[in-house]
C-alpha positions in Angstrom: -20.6 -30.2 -51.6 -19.7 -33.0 -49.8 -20.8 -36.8 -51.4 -19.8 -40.1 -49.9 -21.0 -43.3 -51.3 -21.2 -47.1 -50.0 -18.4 -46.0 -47.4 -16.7 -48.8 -45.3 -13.6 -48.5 -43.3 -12.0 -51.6 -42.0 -9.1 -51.6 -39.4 -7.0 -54.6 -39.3 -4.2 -56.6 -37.4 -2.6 -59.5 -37.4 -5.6 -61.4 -35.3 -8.5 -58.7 -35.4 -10.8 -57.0 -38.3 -12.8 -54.6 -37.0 -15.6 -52.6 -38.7 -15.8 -48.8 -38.4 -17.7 -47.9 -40.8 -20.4 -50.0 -42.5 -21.7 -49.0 -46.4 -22.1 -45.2 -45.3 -23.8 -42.8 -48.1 -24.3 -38.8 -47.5 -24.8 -36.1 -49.8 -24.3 -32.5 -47.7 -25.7 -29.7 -49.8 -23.3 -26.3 -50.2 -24.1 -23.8 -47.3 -25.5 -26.6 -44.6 -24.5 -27.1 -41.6 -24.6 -31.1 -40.4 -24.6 -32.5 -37.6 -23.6 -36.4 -36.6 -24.3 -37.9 -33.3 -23.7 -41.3 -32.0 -22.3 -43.2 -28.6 -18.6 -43.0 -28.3 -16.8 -45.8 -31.0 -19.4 -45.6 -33.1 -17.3 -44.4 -36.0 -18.2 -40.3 -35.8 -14.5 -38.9 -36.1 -13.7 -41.8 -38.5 -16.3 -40.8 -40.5 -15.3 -36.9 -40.6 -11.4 -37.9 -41.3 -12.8 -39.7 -44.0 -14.3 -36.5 -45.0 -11.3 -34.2 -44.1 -9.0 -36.9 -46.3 -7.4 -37.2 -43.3 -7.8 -41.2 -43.9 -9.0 -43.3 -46.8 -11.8 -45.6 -46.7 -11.8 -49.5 -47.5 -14.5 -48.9 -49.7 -17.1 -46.5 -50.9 -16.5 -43.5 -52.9 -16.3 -39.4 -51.9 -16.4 -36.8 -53.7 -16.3 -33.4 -52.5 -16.5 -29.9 -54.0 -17.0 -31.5 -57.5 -13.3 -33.3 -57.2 -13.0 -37.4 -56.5 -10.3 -37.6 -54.4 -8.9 -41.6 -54.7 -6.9 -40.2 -57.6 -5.4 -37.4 -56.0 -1.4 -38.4 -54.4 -0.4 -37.4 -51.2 0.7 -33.7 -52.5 -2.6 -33.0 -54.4 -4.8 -34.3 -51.2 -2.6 -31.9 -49.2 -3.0 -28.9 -51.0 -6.7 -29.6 -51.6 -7.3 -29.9 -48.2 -5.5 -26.5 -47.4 -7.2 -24.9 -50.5 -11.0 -26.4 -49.2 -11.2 -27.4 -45.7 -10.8 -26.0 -42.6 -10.2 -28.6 -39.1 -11.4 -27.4 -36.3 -11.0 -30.1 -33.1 -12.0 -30.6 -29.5 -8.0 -30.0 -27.8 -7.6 -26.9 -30.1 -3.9 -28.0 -31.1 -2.8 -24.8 -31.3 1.0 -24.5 -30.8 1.7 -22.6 -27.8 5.4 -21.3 -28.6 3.6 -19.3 -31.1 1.9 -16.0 -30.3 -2.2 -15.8 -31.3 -2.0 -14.3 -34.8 1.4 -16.5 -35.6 -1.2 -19.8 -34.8 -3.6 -18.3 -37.5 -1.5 -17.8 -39.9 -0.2 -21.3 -39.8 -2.3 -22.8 -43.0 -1.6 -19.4 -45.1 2.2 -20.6 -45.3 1.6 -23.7 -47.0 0.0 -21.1 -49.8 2.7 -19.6 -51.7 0.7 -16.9 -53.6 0.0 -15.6 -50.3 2.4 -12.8 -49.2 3.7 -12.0 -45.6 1.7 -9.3 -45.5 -1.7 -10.5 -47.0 -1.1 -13.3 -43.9 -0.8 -11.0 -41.5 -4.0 -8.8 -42.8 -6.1 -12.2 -43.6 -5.4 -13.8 -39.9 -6.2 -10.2 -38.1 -9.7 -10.5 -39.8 -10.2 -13.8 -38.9 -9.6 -13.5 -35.2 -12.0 -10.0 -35.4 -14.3 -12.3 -36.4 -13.8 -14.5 -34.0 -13.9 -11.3 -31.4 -10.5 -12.1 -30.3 -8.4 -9.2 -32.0 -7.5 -7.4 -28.9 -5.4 -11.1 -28.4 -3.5 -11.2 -31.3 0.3 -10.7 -29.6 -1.0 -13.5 -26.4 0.0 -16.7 -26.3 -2.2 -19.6 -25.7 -1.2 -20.3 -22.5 -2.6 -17.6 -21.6 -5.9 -17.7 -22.9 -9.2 -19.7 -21.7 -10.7 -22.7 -22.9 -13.6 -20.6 -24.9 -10.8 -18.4 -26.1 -8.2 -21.2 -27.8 -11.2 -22.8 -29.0 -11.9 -19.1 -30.6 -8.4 -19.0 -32.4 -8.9 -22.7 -33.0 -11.9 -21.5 -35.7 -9.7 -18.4 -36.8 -7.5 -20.7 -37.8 -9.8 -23.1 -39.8 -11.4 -19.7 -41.4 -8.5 -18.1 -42.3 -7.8 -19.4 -45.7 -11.5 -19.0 -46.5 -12.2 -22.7 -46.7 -15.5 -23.9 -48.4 -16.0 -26.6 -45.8 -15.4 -26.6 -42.1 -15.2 -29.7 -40.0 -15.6 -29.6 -36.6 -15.0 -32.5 -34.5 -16.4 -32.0 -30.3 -16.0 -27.9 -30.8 -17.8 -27.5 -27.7 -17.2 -30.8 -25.9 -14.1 -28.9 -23.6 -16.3 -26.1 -22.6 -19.0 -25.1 -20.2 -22.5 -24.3 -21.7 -22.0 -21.1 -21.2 -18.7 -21.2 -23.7 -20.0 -23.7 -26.0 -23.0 -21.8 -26.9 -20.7 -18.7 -27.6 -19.1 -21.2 -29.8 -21.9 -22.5 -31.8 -23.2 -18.6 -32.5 -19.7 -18.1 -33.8 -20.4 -21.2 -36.1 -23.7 -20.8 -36.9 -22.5 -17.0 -38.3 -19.9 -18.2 -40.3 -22.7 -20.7 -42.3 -25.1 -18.0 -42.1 -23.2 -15.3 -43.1 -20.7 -16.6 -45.2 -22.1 -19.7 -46.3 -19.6 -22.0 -45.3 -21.0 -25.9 -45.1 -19.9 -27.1 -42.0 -20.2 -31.0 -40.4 -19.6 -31.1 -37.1 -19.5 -34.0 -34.7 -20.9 -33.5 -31.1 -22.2 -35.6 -28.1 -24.5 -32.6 -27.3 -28.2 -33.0 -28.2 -29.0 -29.2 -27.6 -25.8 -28.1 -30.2 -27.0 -30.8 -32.5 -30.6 -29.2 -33.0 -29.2 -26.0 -34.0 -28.0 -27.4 -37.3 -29.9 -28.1 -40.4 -29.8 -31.7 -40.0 -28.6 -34.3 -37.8 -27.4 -37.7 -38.9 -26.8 -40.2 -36.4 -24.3 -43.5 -36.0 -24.5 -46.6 -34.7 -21.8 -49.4 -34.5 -20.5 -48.0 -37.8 -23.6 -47.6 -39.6 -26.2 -44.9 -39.8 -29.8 -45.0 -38.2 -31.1 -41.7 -38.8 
């Protein structure tokens, strides 16, 4: 599902090169769920934006649900991401003048086969999967941290994405909550066999996954 190949990243100034990533290669098989671990710097979230075509790498080579992507302009890269992938991060970055199911709909607009009302039914069963229909007309102000982080996924789920990538899901949450979390998760790869990477600092959320890959200084040790 997911292949990167000989991947470095290199950021540069005027006075400073600095190495993010150093001559990374992953394959991630359709339907698993990965996990990457590492001290902070160490080039996780660089690694998954890399992934999400969020950024581009200096070098290497990705390919990713059959399609190489260095071709692809800023419009194709757009709407394959929106077609394929779903975000899901650690501060939610939901938009809080916008009711529950409004935030949920969001990545269904950039999709204009999708009509008003096949948004409106597609969002209401992501947040039932979720568990959070019964909040569809709240805001997120006034929701917990467990609870944004829910309509965080609903959003990422909505559009039925093949891929999900989660960067720190549970890192603004209690145990308690970040468990809940990682059920939710661990469903939607069951279930509906989404593949899913997800960064984490958490050893115990990491050994729920398939398969954990760990980083170090840019380059991967395990």
């Amino acid at each position: 599902m997911i292949s990167l190949q000989n991947i470095e990243k290199v950021y540069r100034t005027n006075t400073v090169e600095t190495l993010a990533l150093n001559s990374i290669s992953l394959n991630i098989a359709k339907g698993e769920f990965l996990s990457i671990m590492g001290p902070s710097g160490c080039g996780k979230s660089t690694l998954l934006n890399i992934m999400g075509l969020l950024d581009a790498p200096s070098k290497g080579n990705i390919k990713i649900a059959d399609q190489t992507t260095d071709k692809l302009n800023d419009k194709q890269l757009a709407n394959f991401r929106n077609q394929k992938l779903g975000f899901i991060f650690q501060s939610y970055h939901l938009i809080n003048d916008l009711a529950v199911l409004d935030n949920v709909e969001l990545p269904l607009l950039y999709r204009s086969s999708v009509s008003a009302k096949e948004r409106r039914q597609l969002a209401t069963e992501a947040l039932e999967k979720v568990g959070l229909a019964n909040r569809v007309k709240h805001f997120p102000n006034q929701l917990s941290g467990g609870q944004k982080q829910r309509v965080a996924i609903a959003r990422a789920i909505v559009g039925r994405p093949e891929i999900i990538l989660a960067d720190e899901p549970t890192g603004n949450l209690d145990s308690a909550m970040g468990n809940e979390i990682m059920d939710i998760l661990m469903k939607l790869n069951q279930n509906d066999g989404t593949t899913i990477v997800m960064v984490t600092h958490d050893e115990n959320m990491a050994h729920k996954t398939h398969r954990l890959v760990r980083l170090f200084d840019g380059s991967q040790v395990q």
